[in-house]
N, C-alpha and C positions, 0 to 999 in steps of 0.2 A: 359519427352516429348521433352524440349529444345534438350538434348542430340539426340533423333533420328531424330530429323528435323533436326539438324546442319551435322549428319551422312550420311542423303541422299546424292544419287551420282546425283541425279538434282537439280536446282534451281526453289520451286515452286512459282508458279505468286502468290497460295491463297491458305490456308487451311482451310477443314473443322473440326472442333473439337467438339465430342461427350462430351457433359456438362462440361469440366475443360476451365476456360477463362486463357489465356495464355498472361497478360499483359503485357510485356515487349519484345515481338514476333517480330520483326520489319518486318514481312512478311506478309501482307496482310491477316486477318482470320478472322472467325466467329464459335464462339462455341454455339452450339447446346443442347439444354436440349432435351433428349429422342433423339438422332442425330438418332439413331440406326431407330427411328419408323418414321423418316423424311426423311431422304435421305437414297437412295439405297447405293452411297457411304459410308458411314460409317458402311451401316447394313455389306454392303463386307469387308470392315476392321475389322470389328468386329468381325465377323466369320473367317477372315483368323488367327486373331491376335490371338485366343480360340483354333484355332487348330495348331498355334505352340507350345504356351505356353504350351497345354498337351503333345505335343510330347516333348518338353523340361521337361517337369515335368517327364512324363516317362521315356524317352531315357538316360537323366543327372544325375538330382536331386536322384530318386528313387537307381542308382546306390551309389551317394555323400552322399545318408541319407537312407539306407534301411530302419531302425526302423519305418522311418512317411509314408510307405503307398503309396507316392505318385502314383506309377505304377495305385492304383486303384481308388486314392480321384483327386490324379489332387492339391493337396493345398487346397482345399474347407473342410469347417468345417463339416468333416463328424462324426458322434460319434467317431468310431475308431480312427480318427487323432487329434481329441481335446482330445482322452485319449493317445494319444501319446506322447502329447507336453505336457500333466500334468505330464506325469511320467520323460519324458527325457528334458523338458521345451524346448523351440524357438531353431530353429538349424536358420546357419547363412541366410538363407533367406527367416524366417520368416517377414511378415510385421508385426512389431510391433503396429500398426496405425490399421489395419486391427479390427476393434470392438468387434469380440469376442475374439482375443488375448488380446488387451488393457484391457479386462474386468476380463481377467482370473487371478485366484491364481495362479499361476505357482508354483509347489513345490521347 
């Protein structure tokens, strides 16, 4: 997140941040638990943010790693793609953090 504040082509006055607190921010902000179901701002980010990620997950990824699916899971732990990652284990943009990987046996 530091990375794409620092990225923007503006200087914002304030941000708002949907539940991660961002301490070391030196930009004015307030993080939100459930931001999404409190301001309209964030529910808009949220939904913009969900509809690139699939199109990157589709348009890139699915190209970069046909075997996981992505074209039809999107990354999301669907049966198919957790027996994807058991047979061919984490390709390089798996989140290893992400809890049903961390938990997994990976072959």
């Amino acid at each position: 997140m530091y990375q794409a504040i620092q990225n923007l082509d503006i200087n914002p006055d304030f941000i708002i941040i949907d539940a991660v607190k961002l301490e070391s921010l030196k930009i004015p902000n307030i993080s939100l638990i459930k931001g999404d179901q409190r301001c309209l701002s964030v529910a808009a980010a949220s939904i913009v943010a969900k509809i690139s990620r699939d199109r990157m997950m589709r348009d890139i990824y699915e190209i970069k790693f046909p075997k996981y699916g992505f074209a039809s899971n999107k990354g999301y732990g669907s049966k198919k793609h957790i027996e994807s990652i058991n047979t061919l284990g984490p390709s390089k943009i798996h989140r290893m953090s992400f809890k049903p990987l961390s938990e997994m046996k990976i072959n």
